[in-house]
C-alpha positions in Angstrom: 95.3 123.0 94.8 93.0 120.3 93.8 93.7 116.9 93.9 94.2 116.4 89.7 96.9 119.4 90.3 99.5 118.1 93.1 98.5 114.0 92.1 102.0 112.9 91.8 103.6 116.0 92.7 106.4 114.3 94.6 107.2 111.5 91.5 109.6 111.4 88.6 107.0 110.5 86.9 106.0 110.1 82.7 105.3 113.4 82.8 108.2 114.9 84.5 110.1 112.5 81.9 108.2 113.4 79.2 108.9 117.1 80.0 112.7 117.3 81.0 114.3 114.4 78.9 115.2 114.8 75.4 112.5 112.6 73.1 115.4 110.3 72.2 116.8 109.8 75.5 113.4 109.4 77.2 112.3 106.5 74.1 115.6 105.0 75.1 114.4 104.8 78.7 110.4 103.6 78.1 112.1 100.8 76.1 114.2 99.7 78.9 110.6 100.1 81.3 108.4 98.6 79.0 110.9 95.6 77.0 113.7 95.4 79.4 116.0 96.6 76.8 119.4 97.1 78.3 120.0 100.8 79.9 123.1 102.8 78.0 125.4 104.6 80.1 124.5 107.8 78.3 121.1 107.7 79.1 121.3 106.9 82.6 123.3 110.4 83.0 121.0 112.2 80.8 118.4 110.9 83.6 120.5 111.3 86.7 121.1 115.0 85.2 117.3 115.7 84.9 116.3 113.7 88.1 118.7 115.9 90.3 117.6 119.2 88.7 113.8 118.2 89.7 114.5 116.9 92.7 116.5 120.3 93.7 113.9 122.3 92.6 111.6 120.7 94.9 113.7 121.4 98.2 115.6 117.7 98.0 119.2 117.9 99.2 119.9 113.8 99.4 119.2 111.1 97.1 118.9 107.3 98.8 118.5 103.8 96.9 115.5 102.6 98.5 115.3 99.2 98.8 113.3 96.1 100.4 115.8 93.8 102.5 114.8 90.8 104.3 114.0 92.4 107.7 110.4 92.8 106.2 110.5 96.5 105.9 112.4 99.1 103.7 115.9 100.6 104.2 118.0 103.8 102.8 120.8 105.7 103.5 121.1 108.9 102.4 123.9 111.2 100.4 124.1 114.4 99.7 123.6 116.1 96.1 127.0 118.5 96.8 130.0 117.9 95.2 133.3 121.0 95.8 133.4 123.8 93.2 137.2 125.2 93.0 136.0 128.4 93.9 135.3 126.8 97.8 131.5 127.0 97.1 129.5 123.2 96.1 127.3 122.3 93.4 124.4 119.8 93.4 125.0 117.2 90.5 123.9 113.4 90.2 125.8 110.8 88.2 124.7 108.2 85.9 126.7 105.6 88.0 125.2 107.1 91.1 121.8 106.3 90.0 122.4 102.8 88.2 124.3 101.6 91.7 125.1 101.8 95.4 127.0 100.1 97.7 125.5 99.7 101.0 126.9 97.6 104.0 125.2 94.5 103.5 126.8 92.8 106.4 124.2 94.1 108.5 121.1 93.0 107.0 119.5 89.2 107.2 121.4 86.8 104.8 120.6 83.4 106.1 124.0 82.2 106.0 124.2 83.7 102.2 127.5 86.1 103.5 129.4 85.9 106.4 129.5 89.1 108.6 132.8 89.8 107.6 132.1 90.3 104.4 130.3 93.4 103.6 129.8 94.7 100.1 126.1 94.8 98.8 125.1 96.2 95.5 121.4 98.3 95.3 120.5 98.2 91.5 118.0 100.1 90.2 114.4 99.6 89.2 113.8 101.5 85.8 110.4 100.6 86.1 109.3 102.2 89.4 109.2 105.5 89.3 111.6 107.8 91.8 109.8 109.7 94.6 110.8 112.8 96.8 110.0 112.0 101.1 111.0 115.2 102.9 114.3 116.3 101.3 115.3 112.8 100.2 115.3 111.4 96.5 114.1 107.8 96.7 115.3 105.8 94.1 113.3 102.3 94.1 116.1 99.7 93.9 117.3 95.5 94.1 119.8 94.3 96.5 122.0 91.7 96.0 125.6 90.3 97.7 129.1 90.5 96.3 128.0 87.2 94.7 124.7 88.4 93.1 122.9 86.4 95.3 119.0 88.1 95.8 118.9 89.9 99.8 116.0 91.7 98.8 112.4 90.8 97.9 112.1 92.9 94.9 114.5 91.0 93.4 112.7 87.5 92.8 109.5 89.0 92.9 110.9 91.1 89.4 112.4 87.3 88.8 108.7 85.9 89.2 107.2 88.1 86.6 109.8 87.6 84.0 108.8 84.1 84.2 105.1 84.6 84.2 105.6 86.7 80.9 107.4 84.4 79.3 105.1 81.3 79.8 102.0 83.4 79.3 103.4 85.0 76.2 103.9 81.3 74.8 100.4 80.5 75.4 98.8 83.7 74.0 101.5 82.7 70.6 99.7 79.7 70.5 96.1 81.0 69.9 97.6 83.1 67.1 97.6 86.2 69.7 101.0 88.1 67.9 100.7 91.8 68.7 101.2 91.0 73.1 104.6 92.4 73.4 104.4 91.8 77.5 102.3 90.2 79.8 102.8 91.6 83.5 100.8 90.5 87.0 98.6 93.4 88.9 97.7 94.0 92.2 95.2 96.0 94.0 96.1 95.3 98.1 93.2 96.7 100.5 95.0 97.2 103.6 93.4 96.9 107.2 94.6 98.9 110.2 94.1 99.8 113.7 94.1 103.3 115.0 94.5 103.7 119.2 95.3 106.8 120.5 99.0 107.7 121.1 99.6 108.3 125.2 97.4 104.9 125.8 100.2 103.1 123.7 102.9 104.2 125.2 101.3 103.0 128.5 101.7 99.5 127.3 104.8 97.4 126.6 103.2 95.0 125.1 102.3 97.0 122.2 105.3 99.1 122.4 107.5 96.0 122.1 105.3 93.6 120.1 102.8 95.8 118.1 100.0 93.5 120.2 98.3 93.6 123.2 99.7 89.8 125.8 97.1 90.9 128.3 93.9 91.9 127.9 90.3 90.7 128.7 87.5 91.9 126.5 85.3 94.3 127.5 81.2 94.5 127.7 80.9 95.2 124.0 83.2 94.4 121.3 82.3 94.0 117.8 79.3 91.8 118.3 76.4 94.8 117.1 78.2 95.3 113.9 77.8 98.5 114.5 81.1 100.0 113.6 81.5 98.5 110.0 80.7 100.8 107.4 79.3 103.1 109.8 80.2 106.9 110.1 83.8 107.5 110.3 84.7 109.9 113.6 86.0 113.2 113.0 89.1 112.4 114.6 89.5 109.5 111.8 88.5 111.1 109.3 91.4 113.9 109.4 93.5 111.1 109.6 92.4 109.9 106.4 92.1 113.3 105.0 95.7 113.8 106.2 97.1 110.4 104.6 95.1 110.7 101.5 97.0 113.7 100.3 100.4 112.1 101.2 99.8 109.5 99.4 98.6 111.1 96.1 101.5 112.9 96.2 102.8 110.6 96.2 101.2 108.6 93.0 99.9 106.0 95.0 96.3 105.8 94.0 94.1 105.6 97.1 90.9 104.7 96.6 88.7 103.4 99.4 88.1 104.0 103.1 85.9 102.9 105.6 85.8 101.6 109.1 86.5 97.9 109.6 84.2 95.3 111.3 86.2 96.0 114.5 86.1 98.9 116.9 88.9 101.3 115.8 89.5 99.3 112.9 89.6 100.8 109.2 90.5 99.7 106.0 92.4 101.8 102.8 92.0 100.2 99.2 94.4 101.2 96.3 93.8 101.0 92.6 95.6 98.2 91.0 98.8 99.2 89.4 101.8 96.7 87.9 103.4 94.1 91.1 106.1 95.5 91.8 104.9 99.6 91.7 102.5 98.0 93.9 104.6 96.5 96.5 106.4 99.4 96.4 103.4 101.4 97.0 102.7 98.9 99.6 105.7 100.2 101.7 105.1 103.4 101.5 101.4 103.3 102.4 102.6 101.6 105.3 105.5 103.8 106.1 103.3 106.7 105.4 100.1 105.7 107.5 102.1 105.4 110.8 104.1 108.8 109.9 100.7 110.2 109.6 99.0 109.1 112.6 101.9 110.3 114.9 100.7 113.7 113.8 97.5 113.4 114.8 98.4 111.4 118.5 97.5 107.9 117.1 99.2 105.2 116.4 98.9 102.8 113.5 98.8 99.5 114.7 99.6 97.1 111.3 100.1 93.3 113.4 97.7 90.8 112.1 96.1 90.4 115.7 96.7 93.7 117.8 93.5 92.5 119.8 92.4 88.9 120.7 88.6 88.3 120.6 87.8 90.7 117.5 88.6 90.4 113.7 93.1 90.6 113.0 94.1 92.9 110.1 94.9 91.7 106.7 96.0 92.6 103.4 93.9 91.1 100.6 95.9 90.4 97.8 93.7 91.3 94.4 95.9 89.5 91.6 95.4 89.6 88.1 97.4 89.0 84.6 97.0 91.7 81.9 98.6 92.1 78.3 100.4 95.5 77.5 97.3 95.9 74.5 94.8 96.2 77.7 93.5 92.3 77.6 92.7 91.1 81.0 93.7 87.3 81.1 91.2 86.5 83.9 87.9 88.3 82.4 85.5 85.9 81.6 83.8 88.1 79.0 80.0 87.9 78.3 80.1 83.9 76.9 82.7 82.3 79.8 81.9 78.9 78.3 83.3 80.0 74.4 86.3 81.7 75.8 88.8 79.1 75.7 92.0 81.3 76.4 90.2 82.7 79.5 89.7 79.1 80.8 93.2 77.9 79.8 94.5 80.5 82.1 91.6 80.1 84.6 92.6 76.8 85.6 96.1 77.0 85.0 95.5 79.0 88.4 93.4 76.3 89.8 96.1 74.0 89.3 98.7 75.7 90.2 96.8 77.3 93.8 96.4 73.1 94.0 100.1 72.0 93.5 101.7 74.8 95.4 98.9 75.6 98.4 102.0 74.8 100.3 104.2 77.8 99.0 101.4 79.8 99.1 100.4 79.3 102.5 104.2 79.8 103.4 104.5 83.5 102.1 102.2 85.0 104.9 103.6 82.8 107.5 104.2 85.0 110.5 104.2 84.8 114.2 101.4 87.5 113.8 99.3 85.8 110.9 99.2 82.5 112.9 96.6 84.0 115.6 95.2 85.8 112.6 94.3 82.5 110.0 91.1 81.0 111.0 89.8 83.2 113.5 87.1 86.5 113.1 86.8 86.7 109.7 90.1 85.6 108.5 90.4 82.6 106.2 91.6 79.3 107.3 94.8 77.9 107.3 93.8 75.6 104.9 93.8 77.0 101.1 90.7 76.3 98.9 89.1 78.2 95.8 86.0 80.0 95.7 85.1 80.2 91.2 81.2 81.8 92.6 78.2 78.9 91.0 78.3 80.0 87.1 82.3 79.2 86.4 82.1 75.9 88.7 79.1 75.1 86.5 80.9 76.3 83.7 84.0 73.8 84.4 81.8 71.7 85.5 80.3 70.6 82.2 83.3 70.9 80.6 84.3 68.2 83.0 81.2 65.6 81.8 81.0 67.0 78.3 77.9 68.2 79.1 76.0 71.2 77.4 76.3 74.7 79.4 72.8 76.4 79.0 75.1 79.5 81.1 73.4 81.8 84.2 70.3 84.2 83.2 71.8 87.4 84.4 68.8 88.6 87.0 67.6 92.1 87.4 67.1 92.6 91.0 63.5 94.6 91.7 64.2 96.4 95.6 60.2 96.7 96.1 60.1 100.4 95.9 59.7 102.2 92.2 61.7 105.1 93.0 64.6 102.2 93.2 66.7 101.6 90.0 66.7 98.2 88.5 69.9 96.6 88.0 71.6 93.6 87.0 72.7 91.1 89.8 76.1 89.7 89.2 76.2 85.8 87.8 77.9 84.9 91.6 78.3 86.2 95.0 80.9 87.2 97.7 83.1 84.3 99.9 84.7 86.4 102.6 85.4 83.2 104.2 87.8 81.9 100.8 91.4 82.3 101.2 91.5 82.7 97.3 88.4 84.1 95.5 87.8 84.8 91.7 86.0 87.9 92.4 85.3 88.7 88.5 88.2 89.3 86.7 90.9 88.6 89.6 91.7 86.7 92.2 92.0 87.7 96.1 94.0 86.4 98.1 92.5 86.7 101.8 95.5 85.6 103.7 97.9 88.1 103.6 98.5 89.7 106.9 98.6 93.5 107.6 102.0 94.1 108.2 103.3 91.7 105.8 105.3 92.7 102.0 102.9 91.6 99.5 105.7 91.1 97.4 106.4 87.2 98.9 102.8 86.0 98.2 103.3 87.4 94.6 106.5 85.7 93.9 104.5 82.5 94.6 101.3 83.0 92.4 103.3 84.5 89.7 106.0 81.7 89.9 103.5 78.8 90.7 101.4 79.9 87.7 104.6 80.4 85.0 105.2 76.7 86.1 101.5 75.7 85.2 101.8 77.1 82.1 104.8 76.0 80.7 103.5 72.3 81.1 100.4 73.3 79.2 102.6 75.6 76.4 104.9 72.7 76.0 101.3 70.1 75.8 99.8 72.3 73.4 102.3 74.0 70.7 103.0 69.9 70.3 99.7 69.2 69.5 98.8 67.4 66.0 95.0 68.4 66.7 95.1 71.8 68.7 91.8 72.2 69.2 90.8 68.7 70.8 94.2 68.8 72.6 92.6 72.0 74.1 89.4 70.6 74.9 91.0 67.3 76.9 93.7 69.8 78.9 91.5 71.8 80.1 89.1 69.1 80.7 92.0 66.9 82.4 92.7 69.5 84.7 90.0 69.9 86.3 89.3 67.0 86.8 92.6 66.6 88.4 92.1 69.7 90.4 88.5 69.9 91.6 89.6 69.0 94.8 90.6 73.1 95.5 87.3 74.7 94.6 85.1 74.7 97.4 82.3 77.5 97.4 81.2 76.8 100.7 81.9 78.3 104.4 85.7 78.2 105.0 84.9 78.6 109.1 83.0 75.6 108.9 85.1 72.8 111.5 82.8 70.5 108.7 85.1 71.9 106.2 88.1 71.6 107.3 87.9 67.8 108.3 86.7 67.8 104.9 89.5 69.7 103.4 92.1 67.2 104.9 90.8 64.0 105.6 88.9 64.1 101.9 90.1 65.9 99.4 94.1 65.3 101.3 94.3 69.3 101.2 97.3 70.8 104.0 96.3 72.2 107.2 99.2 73.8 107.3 98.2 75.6 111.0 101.9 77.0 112.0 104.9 78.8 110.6 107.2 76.5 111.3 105.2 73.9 110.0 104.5 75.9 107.0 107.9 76.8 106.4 109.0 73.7 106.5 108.0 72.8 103.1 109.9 75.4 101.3 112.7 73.1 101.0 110.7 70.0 99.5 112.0 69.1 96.3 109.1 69.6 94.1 109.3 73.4 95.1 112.8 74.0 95.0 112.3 72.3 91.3 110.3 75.1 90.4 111.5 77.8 91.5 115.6 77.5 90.1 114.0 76.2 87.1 112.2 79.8 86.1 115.4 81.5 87.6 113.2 82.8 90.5 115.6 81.8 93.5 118.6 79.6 93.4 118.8 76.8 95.8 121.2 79.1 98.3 118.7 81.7 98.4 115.6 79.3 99.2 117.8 78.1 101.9 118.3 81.5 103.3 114.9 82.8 102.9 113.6 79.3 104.8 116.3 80.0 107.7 115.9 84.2 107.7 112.3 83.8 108.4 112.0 80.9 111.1 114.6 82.5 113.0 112.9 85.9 112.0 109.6 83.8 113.9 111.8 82.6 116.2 113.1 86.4 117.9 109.3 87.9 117.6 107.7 85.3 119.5 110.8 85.1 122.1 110.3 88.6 122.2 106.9 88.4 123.5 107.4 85.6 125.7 110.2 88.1 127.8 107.4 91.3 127.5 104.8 88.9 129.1 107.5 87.8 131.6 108.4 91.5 132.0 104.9 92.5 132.2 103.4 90.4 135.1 106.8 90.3 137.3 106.7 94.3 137.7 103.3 95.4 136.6 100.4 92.9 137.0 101.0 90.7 139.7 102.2 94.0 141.8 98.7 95.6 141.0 96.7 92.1 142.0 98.6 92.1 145.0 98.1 95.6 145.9 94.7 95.5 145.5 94.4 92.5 147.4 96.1 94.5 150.3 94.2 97.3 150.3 91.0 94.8 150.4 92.4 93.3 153.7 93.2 96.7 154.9 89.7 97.4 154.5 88.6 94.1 156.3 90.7 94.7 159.3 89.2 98.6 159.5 85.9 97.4 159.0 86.2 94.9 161.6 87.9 97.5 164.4 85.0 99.6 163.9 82.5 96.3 164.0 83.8 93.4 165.4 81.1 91.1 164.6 80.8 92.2 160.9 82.0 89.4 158.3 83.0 91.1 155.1 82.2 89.0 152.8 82.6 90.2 149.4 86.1 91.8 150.3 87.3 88.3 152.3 86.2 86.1 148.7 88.1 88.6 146.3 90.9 88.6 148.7 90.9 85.0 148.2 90.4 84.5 144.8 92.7 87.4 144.1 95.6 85.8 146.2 95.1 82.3 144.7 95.5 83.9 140.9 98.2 85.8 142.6 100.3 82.5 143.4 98.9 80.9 139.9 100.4 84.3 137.7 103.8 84.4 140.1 103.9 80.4 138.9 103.0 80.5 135.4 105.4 83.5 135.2 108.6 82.0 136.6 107.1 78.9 133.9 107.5 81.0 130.7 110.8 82.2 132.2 112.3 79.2 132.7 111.0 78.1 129.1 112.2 81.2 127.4 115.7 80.6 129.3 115.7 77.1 127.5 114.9 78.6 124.2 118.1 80.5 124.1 120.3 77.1 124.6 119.0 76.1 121.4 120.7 77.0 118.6 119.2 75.2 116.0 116.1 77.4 114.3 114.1 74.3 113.0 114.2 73.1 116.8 113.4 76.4 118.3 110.8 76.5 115.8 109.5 73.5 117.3 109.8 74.7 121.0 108.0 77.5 120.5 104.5 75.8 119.3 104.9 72.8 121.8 106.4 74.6 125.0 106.4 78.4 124.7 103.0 79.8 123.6 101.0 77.0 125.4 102.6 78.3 128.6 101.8 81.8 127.1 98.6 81.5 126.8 98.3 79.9 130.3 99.6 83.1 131.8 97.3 85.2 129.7 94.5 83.0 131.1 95.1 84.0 134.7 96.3 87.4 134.1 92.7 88.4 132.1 90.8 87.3 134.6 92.9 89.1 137.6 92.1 92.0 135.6 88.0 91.4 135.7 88.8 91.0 139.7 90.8 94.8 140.1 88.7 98.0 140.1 90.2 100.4 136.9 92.2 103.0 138.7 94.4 100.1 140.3 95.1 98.1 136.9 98.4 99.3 135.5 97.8 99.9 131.9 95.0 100.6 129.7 92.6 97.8 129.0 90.8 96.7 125.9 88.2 99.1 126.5 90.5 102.1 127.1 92.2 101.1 123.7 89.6 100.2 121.3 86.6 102.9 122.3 88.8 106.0 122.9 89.5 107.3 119.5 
């Protein structure tokens, strides 16, 4: 089959719809997708009905609502289609109220002091406007989870919450320059996805990966990714089934893969959707994710998705490519040809910039993770600190709009390559910033900081939210206005002005930046989780977030203590597989070697008395002296992870762990890495950086 033929073979998709509902029942349902029309009883059997028969017919004997709870993956249970015939024998059938709701045990799942374990009813609700999927003989029905209470436990939740409030706002705004026919404004994403690939029995030699998905130990071998050799360049044949392999699934799938290529990093690759609407796309998120590991078993590899599976070369991330789009086609955030005439393009242009600038705190907080700290600021990951890259012709642009100076714009250049056989072709009006946490990249913004193994749905519940927020001041400025058009000019004007302080086109790993960035322009260097999370709680962002409806003030405070203590567990976690790690495999193997070094001192020397062995008496030395350094450094992080379990407080364990346990982390790691450059191959204990990142 080709790829146009089984393309969504596995989705309830339009078509299927199209094809097996009546046209009456199937408009009831697009109206309920598209306007959020309320979903009659009726209908939701007529679809149940036709979603069963389709998914029987394609081998499925279970149905699941598949939903995103706070543990930062995805969760299902599964029932059975059968229901008892009275002649002893079962049918398949699929109710209405089957499909609309489940109740799973919600007791289990991370609720931040929003139930108490006790009590245990949860509600999955379903998402009209994600389309049902067949994996292996399962029905997947894309779903929200709430409480008894209908308090949010999910992220799909206020990330649908989030866009509601975008579409309002931005629907005021488009109102107001006389735009009538936009029924619905929604938010798109297009997330590129980075990824490690080691081979499968050299994982399951280390715990460290095992435990953590990253490697504790490991000093870096001869040659890491310092030619550049291994970006862009040919993809192995090895990999490339791989791709093959996960291409297919995912197409199957609906998910429209795009891109692949191999990563600045040695074994590290990169997969590239097309954008669809948020929340398909989060959901296609998940199962990229879900599907790139289930893939890579099959070829003996595993997937690694942490933000930093390797110190010393580039982390992994997820770069978020956000945009705002009408349901008539209009992309909000495309300059067009004459950016300096298109006044609703720069209203919503720095509506962004303002709200990136008033909220860099929220936004830096939704990819807070143990795993994105290491990650932020190091090989090719943006900084902790959020600025704006707008490319030379929109900051000149803005820039005169600023003084009320003329814009002459930016003479589009045709780039000559020196050879005639070489096309001509137009270069675009600005470059690239890898180093920008948030680009404008021509008609989107991407946001660089999401990490690998993160949802993308958190970071999108902040830009859409943040952005609603933005424009509802300007809707409520400008529908007021006695003279629209100067009103207009003086907003925009205003805020950049007020909000210059963001953009910065420059090199985001400068250390010249970032003194600039805080002790300047009073930008946050917001350089830990705990530190980041921290500000969830501050007024100003609670404000604006139970004012759109996105959270309430209980679920904020839940989210803020699910994922410090979420922090909390992964990095005690680590601490114990370090402790774990040099106790019974490292300082054993330093110790060992050491030993058979004297052994060979003391043979040496019965043969040749007089002989002084000098290279095997200074290893032995230095070996036994980083011996006694690991053993004490160990029995340090011990002791300080022991602590760490008396305190019961997250905020303070928070607080522990940057101060006291990965300082004393890292000081093991120190001594342990270099152990490792002292100990011939065959006598370390687990595969080293080399083994792991050349052997695929």
């Amino acid at each position: 089959m080709t790829v146009p033929e089984y393309f969504g073979s596995k989705v309830f998709d339009d078509r299927v719809m199209k094809a097996r509902l009546s046209s009456d029942i199937y408009r009831s349902l697009k109206q309920t997708m598209e306007e959020g029309r309320e979903l009659d009883l009726s209908v939701a059997n007529a679809v149940a009905s036709a979603m069963c028969a389709w998914a029987v017919e394609n081998g499925a004997t279970h149905f699941t609502h598949w939903f995103q709870p706070l543990t930062g993956t995805t969760a299902e249970k599964h029932d059975s289609f059968i229901s008892p015939a009275p002649d002893g024998r079962v049918i398949m059938e699929f109710s209405g109220k089957e499909l609309i709701k489940g109740e799973p045990d919600a007791s289990s799942f991370p609720s931040g002091g929003l139930r108490a374990t006790f009590e245990a009813r949860g509600y999955t609700a379903w998402d009209p406007t994600s389309y049902a999927f067949l994996k292996d003989k399962t029905l997947c029905i894309p779903t929200a989870f709430c409480s008894y209470g209908g308090e949010a436990l999910d992220k799909k939740t206020p990330l649908l919450r989030s866009m509601e409030a975008l579409n309002k706002q931005a629907l005021r705004i488009l109102r107001i320059f006389g735009n009538a026919d936009v029924k619905r404004v929604t938010s798109s994403v297009g997330p590129e996805q980075e990824y490690f690939l080691i081979d499968r029995e050299l994982w399951k030699k280390r715990r460290d990966l095992v435990y953590t998905g990253r490697t504790l130990f490991g000093a870096m071998p001869p040659k890491g990714q310092e030619l550049e050799d291994h970006y862009f360049g040919v993809i192995k044949p090895r990999v490339q089934a791989y791709m093959n392999d996960l291409n297919e699934e995912l197409w199957k799938l609906g998910i429209l893969a795009k891109t692949e290529h191999n990563e600045v990093a040695p074994s590290q690759h990169e997969l590239a959707p097309i954008y669809s609407t948020t929340n398909v796309a989060t959901d296609h998120n998940q199962l990229t994710m879900e599907m790139m590991k289930k893939v890579a078993a099959k070829h003996g590899l595993v997937c690694l998705l942490h933000e930093k599976p390797f110190a010393g070369v580039n982390g992994s991330g997820k770069h978020n490519n956000w945009s705002i789009s009408t349901d008539t086609g209009i992309n909000l955030l495309s300059p067009g040809e004459t950016p300096y005439e298109n006044a609703q393009f720069l209203l919503f242009l720095v509506a962004v910039i303002q709200a990136v600038d008033e909220y860099q705190d929220l936004l830096r907080l939704s990819v807070a993770t143990a795993g994105n700290d290491h990650r932020l600021g190091a090989n090719e990951a943006p900084p902790a600190v959020i600025s704006i890259f707008l490319g030379d012709e929109l900051t000149a642009v803005l820039g005169a709009i600023e003084t009320d100076s003329p814009y002459n714009g930016t003479e589009k250049m045709k780039l000559k390559l020196g050879a005639d056989v070489l096309p001509r072709f137009t270069r675009d009006t600005t470059d690239r910033n890898r180093t920008s946490p948030f680009a404008f990249t021509g008609n989107k913004f991407e946001f660089r900081m999401v990490g690998s193994g993160d949802s993308i749905a958190c970071a999108n519940i902040m830009l859409n939210s943040s952005v609603a927020e933005i424009l509802r001041r300007m809707a409520d400025t400008l529908e007021g206005a006695e003279n629209f058009d100067e009103t207009l000019h003086n907003l925009i004007k205003d805020t950049v002005s007020a909000h210059e302080r963001i953009i910065f086109n420059g090199n985001g790993y400068d250390d010249a930046w970032i003194a600039e960035a805080t002790e300047k322009r009073g930008l946050l260097n917001l350089r830990t989780t705990p530190e980041a999370l921290s500000r969830l709680l501050d007024k100003k962002n609670v404000d604006m977030l139970t004012a759109h409806g996105v959270f309430t003030e209980a679920e904020l405070r839940s989210r803020y203590e699910i994922q410090l203590e979420n922090y909390c567990k992964s990095v005690r976690i680590e601490a114990l597989t370090m402790v774990d790690m040099a106790r019974k495999e490292i300082i054993p193997a330093a110790e060992s070697y050491a030993a058979s070094l004297a052994s060979s001192v003391a043979a040496k020397k019965a043969a040749v008395s007089e002989l002084d062995c000098h290279y095997e008496t200074r290893r032995i030395r230095k070996l036994s002296a980083l011996t006694d350094m690991m053993d004490e450094r160990t029995e340090e992080l011990a002791s300080a992870a022991a602590h760490l379990d008396t305190i019961h407080d997250t905020t303070e364990q928070g607080e522990e762990i940057v101060n006291g346990i990965l300082p004393k982390m890292a000081r093991l790691r120190a001594v342990c890495d270099e152990a490792e450059t002292l100990t011939p191959s065959d006598c370390w204990p687990f595969p080293t950086y080399g083994d792991l990142l050349f052997s695929v």
